[in-house]
C-alpha positions in Angstrom: -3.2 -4.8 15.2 -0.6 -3.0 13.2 2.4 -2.1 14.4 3.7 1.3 13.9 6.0 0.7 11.0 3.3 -0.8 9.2 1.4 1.4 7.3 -2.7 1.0 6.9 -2.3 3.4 3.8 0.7 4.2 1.2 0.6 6.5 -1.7 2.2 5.3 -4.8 5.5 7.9 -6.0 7.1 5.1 -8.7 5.4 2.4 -11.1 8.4 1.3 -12.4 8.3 -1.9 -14.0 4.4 -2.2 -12.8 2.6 0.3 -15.4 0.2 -2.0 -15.6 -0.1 -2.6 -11.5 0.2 0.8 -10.0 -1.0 4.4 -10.3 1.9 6.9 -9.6 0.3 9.3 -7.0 -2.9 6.5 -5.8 -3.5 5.4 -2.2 -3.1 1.6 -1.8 -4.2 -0.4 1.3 -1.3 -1.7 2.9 -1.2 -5.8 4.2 1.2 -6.2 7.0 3.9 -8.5 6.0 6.6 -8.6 8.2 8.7 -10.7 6.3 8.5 -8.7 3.2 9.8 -5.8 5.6 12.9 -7.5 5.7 13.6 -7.6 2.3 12.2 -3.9 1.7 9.4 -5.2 0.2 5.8 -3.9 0.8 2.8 -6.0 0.6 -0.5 -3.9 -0.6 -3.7 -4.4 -2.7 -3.4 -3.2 -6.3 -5.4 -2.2 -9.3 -6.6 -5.9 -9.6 -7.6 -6.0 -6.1 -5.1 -8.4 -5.2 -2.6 -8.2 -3.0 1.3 -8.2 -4.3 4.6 -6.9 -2.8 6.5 -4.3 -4.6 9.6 -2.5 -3.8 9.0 -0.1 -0.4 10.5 2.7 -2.3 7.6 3.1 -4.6 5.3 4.3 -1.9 5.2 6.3 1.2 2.9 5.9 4.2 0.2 8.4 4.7 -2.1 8.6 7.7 -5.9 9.3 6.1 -8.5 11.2 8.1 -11.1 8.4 9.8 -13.7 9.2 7.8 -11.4 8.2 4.4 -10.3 5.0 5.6 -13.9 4.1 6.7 -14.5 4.9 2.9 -11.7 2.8 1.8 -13.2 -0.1 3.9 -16.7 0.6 2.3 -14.9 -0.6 -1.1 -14.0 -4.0 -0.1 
């Protein structure tokens, strides 16, 4: 179970220096990494459907309605 400062969900604001990696304004999954937390880092699955951490301030957390996330877990 997450804790509360890990987000399930995280809308990307900045791409810099990961054009290629990240959609400015997209909703990423989130992966709980506690030590990446540390080093204000955030773990979460990108365009190649890999998971990678990037710098925390490129995203913020959003909380998605339950019927979103269950469409988000559809996509898996």
């Amino acid at each position: 179970m997450q804790s509360a400062k890990e987000p399930r969900f995280v809308i990307c604001i900045s791409n810099r220096d990961y054009p290629a990696s990240l959609e400015v304004r997209k909703i990423y999954r989130a992966v709980p990494d506690p030590n990446a937390a540390k080093h204000q880092m955030i773990r979460v699955i990108d365009e190649s459907n890999e998971d990678y951490l990037y710098p925390l301030s490129y995203f913020v957390p959003v909380e998605l309605p339950k019927a979103a996330e269950e469409a988000f877990s559809i996509a898996d």
